[in-house]
N, C-alpha and C positions, 0 to 999 in steps of 0.2 A: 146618862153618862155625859158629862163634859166633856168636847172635843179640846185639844189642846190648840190655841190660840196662834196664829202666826206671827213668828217672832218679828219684832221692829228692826229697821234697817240700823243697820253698828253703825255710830257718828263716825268710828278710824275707818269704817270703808273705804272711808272716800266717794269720790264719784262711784265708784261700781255699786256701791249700795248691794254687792252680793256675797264679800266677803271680809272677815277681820284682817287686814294685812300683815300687820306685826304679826300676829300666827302663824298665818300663810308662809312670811318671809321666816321664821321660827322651822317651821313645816322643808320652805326650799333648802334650806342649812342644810339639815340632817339629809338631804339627796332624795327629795319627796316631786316625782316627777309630775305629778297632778298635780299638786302643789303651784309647782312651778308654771303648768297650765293654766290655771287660774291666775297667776300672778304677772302674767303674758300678757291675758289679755287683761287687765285690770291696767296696764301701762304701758302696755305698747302703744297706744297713741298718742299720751301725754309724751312719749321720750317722742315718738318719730315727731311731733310738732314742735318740740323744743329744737330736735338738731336742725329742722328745714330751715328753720328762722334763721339758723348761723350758717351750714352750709350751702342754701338758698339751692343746690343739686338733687333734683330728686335720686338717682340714683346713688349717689356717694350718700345720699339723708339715709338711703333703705338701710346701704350699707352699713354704715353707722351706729343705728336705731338697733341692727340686730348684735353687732357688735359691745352697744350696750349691756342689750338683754343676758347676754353669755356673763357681760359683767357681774349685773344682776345675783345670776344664778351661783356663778363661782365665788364671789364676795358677801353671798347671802348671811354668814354666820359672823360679820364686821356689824351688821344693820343694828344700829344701839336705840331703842326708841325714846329713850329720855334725849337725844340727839334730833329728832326732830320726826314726822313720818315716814311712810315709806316713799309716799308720793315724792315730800320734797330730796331724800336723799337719791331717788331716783332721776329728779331732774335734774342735780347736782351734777352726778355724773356723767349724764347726757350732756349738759352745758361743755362739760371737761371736754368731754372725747370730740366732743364739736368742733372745739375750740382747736384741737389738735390738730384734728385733721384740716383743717383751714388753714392752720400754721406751714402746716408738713405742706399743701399742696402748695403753698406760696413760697416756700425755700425749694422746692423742688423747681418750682415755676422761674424764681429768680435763677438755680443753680444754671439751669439748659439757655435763658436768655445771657447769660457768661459766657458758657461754653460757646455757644453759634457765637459772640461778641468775640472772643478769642479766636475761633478756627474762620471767620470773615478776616480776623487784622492778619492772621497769620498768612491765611492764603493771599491776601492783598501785598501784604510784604514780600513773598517770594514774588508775584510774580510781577511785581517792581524793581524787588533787585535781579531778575532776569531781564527786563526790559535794561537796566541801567546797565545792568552788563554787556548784554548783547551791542547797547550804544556806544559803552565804553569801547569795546573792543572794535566796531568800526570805527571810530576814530581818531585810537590808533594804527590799524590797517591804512587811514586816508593817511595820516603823517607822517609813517613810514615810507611810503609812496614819494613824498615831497621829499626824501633824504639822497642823496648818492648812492652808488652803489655801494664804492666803499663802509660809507658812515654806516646803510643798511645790513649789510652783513657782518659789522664791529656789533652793531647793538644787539642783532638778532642771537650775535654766536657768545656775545655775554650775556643777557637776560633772559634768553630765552632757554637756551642751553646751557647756563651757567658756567661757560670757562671764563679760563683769570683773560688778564693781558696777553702775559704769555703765548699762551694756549690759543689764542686768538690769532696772534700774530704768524705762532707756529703753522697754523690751518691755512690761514692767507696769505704765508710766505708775501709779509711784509714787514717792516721794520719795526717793532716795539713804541718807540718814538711817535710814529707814525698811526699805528692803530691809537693811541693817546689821544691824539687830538682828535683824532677821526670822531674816534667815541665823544670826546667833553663838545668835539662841532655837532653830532647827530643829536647825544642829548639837549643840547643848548635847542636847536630846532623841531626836537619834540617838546619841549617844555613850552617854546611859546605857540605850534602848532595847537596843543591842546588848551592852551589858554591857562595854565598852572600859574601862580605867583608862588615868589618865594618872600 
């Protein structure tokens, strides 16, 4: 009796030389989990070398590679073979998702090198306009200093306090007339105290 002869390796193996892929991927479609094991390992390296090459990370490549594979599986009933094998539609995809993730982590990468760039200007602005205020305000405390008494408590009990004329005068039982000039002499001496042009 003739023993039956071992069959020749399928030229669509591909590298595995252990199984028909178009099949196999025929096989993963209809939800064939052994299938699918064979067809794991038959390209799981070829994907995980295609993504290191783009994402140069081995852990994000793992990531990646597996994140393929699930492709693989869930898109197995797309696989056209007049389209090309399975090898290269497999690489195809791996190049995609590579490609992706490299994009995504460099817009995320630029997003946060913005954000720090925004909240360094921001912080840097408040606490310059703190510093300019704080200056500001000493010196008008020193110019006020330099005024009379008078002239200082016209300007305090109008700017500060917001009364009219009036009301000014009313408070410092002094003449209307009189807080007038007071005020346009204290402003005049704060204007050039602080070094204002007009």
């Amino acid at each position: 009796m003739n023993q039956p002869s071992p069959a020749a390796p399928d030229p669509a193996a591909g590298a595995t030389g252990r199984a028909d892929l178009p099949q196999v991927m025929r096989q993963v479609a209809h939800g064939d989990k052994e299938a699918f094991a064979v067809l794991y390992d038959a390209l799981a390296p070829l994907v995980f070398g295609i993504v290191i090459k783009v994402v140069r990370d081995r852990a994000q490549s793992e990531e990646v590679a597996q994140e393929v594979m699930i492709d693989l599986w869930r898109q197995a009933a797309r696989y056209r073979p007049a389209s090309g094998s399975v090898g290269t539609w497999a690489a195809t995809i791996a190049h995609r998702r590579a490609v992706d993730r490299v994009r995504s982590a460099q817009a995320s990468a630029d997003r946060e090198r913005a954000q720090a760039a925004r909240e360094h200007r921001t912080a840097f602005d408040e606490v310059a306009e703190q510093v300019e205020t704080r200056l500001d305000s000493e010196q008008v405390r020193r110019c006020l200093r330099g005024l009379t008494e008078l002239q200082r408590q016209v300007v305090t009990l109008a700017y500060y306090q917001g009364l009219t004329y009036r009301e000014v005068a009313e408070v410092l039982h002094t003449p209307l007339p009189t807080v007038k000039t007071r005020m346009r002499d204290g402003l005049i001496r704060l204007r050039d105290c602080m070094g204002v042009t007009t």
